[in-house]
C-alpha positions in Angstrom: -5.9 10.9 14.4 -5.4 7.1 13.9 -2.0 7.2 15.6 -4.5 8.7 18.9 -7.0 5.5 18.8 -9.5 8.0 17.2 -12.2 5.5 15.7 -13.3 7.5 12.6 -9.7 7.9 11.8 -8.9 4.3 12.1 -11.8 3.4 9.9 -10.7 5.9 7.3 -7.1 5.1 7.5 -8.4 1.4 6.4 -10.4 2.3 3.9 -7.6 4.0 2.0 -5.6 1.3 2.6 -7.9 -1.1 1.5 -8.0 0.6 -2.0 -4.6 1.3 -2.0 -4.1 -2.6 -2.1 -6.5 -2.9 -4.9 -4.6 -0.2 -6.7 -1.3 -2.1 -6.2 -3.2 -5.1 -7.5 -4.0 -3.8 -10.7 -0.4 -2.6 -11.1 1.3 -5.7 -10.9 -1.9 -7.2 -12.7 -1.0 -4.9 -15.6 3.2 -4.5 -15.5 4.3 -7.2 -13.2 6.8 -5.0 -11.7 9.6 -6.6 -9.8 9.2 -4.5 -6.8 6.5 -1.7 -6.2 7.5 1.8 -3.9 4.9 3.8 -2.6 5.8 7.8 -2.3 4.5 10.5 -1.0 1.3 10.4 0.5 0.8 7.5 -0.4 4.0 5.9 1.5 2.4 7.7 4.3 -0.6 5.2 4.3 1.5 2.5 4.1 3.2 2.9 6.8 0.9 3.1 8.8 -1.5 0.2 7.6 1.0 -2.0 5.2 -0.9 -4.9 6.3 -4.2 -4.1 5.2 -2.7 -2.8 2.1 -0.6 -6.1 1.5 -3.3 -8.4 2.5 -5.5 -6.3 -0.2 -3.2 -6.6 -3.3 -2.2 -10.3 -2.9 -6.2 -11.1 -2.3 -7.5 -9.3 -5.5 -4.2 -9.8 -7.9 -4.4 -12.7 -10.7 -4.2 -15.6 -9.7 -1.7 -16.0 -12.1 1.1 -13.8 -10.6 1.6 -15.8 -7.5 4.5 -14.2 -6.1 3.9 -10.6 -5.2 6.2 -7.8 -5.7 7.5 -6.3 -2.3 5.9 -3.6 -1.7 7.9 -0.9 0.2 8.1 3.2 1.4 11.2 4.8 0.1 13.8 5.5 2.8 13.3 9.1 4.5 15.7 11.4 3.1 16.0 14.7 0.9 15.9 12.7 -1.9 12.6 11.3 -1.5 9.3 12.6 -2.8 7.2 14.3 -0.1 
């Protein structure tokens, strides 16, 4: 696991994240939401590479948008999507 210092996990772990930031990017690209929350699996990834995924969507978003959204995991609760 990444969370272990296992290598091919690491590498995985930032290739998701990577594309997760280009996902994002071409959300805000197309909506220009005011805030974006990741669920799910996919606040999982977040969580445990926001940087890489933050550093992704504000490099490949339009230049145009120049403030991006924050980009957060919902809170833990029972309330929030698994």
């Amino acid at each position: 696991m990444a969370v272990d210092g296992d290598r091919a996990a690491i590498a995985a772990l930032q290739e998701v994240a990577t594309w997760l930031g280009r996902g994002t990017a071409n959300v805000v690209n197309m909506l220009n939401p005011e805030v974006v929350i990741l669920g799910g699996a996919l606040a999982a990834v977040f969580l445990a590479a926001g940087d890489r995924v933050r550093d992704e969507a504000v490099r490949t978003r339009l230049a145009a948008l120049a403030r991006a959204p924050p980009t957060r995991a919902p809170p833990p609760g029972p309330a929030s999507p698994a």
